[in-house]
Kinemage of the C-alpha trace (Angstrom):
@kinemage 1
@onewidth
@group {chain A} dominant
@subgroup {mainchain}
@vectorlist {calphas} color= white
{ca unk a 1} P 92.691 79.677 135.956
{ca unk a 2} L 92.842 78.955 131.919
{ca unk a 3} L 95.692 81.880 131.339
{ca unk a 4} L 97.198 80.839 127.709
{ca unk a 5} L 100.036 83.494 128.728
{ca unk a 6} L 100.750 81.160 131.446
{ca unk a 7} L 101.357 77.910 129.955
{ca unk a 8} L 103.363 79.053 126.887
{ca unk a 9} L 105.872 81.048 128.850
{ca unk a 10} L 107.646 78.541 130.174
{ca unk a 11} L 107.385 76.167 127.694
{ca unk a 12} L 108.799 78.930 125.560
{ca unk a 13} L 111.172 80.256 127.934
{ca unk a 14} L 114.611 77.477 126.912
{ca unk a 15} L 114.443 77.784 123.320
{ca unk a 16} L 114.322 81.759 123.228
{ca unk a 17} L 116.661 81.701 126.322
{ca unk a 18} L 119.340 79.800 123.929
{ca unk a 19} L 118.716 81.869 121.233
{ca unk a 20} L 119.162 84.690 123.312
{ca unk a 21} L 122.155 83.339 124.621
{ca unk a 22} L 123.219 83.162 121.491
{ca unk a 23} L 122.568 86.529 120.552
{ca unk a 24} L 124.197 87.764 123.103
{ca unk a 25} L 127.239 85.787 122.409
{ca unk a 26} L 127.763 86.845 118.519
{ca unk a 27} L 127.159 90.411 119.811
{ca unk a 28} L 129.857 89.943 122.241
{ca unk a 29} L 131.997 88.598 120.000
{ca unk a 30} L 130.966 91.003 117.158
{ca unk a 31} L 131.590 93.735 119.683
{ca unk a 32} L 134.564 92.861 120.954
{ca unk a 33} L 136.183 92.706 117.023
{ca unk a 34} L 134.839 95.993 116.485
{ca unk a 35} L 136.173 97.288 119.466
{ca unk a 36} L 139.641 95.700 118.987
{ca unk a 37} L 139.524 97.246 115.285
{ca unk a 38} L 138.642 100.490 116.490
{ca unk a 39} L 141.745 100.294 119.055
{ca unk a 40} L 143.744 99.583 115.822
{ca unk a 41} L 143.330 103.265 114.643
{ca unk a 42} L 142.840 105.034 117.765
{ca unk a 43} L 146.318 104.191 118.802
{ca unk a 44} L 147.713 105.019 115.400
{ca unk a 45} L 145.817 108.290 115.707
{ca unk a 46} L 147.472 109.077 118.964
C-alpha cells in the first residue's frame, strides 16, 4: 500500500496543472500572433 507514485501525484498535480495552464496560454497567445502575422503576408501574397 506504500506507492511513493501515489502520494506525490496529487500533491503535484495543481502546481504543474497551473504551469501547464500557463503554457498553454503563452502558446496560445504566441500562436495566435504568429498566425495573425502570417495572415499579414498571405493576403498580400494573394
Amino acid at each position: 500500500m506504500n506507492h511513493p507514485a501515489s502520494l506525490p501525484v496529487p500533491y503535484v498535480a495543481p502546481p504543474s496543472k497551473r504551469s501547464s495552464e500557463n503554457l498553454y496560454l503563452g502558446f496560445q497567445t504566441t500562436f495566435c500572433l504568429i498566425k495573425s502575422l502570417q495572415l499579414l503576408p498571405d493576403g498580400n501574397q494573394q
